[in-house]
N, C-alpha and C positions, 0 to 999 in steps of 0.2 A: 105608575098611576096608583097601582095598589100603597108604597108606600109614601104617597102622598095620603090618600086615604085616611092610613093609618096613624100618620103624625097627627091628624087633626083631628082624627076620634081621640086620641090621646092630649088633644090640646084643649079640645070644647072642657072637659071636667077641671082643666085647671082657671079657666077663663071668670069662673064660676065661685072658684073656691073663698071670696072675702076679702082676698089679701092684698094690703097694698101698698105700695114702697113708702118709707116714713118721710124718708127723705127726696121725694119729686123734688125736679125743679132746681138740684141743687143750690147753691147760695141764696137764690132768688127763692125759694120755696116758702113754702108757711111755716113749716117747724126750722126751718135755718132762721128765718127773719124773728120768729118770735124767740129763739132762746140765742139771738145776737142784741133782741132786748132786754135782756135780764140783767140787771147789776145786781153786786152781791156785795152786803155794806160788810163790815169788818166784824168777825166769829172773834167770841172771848176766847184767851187761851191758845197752845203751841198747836194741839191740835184744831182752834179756828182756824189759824194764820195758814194750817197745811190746805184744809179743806175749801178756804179762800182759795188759793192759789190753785189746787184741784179744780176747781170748779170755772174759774175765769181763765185758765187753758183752755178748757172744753166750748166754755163758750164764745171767748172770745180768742183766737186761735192765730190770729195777725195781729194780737197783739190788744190792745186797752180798748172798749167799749166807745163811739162817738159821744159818750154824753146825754144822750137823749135817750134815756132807758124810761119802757115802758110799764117795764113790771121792775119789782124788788125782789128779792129773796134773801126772807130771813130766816135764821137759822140757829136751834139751841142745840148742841151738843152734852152729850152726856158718856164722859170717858171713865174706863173700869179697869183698874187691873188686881186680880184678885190670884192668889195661891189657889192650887187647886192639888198636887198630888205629895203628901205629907212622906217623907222619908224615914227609914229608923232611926236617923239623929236627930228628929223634930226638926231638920232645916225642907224649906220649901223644894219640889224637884223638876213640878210645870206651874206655867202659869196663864190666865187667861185673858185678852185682853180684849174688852168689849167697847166698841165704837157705835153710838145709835145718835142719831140726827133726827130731830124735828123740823120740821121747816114750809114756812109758807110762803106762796106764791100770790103777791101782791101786788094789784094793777094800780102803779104810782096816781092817773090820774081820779079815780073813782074811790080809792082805799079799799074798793074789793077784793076779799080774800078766795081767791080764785082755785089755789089746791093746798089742805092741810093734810100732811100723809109724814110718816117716819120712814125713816130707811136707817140701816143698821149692817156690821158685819164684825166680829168676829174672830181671834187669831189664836193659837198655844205658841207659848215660848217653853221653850228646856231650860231653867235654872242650871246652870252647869257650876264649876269652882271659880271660874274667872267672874270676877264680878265686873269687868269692865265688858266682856264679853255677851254677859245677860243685860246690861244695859244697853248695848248697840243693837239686840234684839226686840229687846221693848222697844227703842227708836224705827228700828226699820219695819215692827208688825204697824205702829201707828203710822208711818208713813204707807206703809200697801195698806191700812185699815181705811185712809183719807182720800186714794182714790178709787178705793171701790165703791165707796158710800157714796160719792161724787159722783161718777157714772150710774149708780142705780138713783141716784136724784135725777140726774139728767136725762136716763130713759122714761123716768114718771113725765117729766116734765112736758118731755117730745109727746107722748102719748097726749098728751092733755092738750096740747097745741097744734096736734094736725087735726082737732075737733072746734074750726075756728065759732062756729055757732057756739059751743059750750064753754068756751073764752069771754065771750063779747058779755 
């Protein structure tokens, strides 16, 4: 008896605390339903094409969208790779590769722009002697650069959609 009690003085403060699963409901949910409404029309550039395809995994996960998409999202990328640690033979030794995304969230039938927010992330690469080698690095920071940027879209997104009132 005691440690029933106990459980439940321990359970009342979490009952309490605000928190609530993003994803109820599974499939059927409000944040599943609204971000399986999202098309994502085609990003300029190798790094769109990555960030496309990021993106419409997440959301659409069995595969191509029904067609009947509610919202749009568009999206301007802005790709960097810059030198950053200069060696004593003036050749480059890191380097950085910045990935940030603009991108709105656009309800097809109304043309209301619904969320405007950036998201962005970030990589060093080691210039090393093989030059084939520093390129397969830049290739694979933009590839893990496209889908992190893509999940941190998608956690915005989710957030904004289980707030069905501030949707509408």
């Amino acid at each position: 008896m005691r440690r029933l009690a106990a459980l439940l003085a321990l359970a009342l403060p979490l009952a309490a605390c605000g928190l609530h699963p993003m994803y109820a409901g599974g499939a059927h949910g409000v944040v599943a339903q609204g971000l399986a409404g999202i098309e994502v029309p085609p990003i300029e550039g190798k790094a769109g094409w990555l960030l496309r395809n990021a993106l419409n995994d997440r959301l659409h996960p069995a595969g191509t969208g029904d067609g009947g998409a509610r919202y749009r999202l568009d999206v301007r990328l802005d790709d960097k790779l810059e030198g950053l640690g200069l060696l004593s033979d003036d050749t480059i030794g890191r380097e950085r590769r910045t990935l940030r995304a603009r991108y709105q969230l656009i309800d097809v039938a109304s043309g209301a722009i619904i969320v405007d927010q950036t998201a962005g992330s970030d990589a060093g690469i080691d210039v090393v002697s093989s030059e084939y080698a520093t390129i397969a690095a830049e290739q694979t920071a933009l590839e893990n650069l496209t889908r992190e940027v893509a999940d941190r879209i998608l956690v915005n997104l989710a957030l904004k959609l289980r707030q069905p009132q501030a949707v509408r």
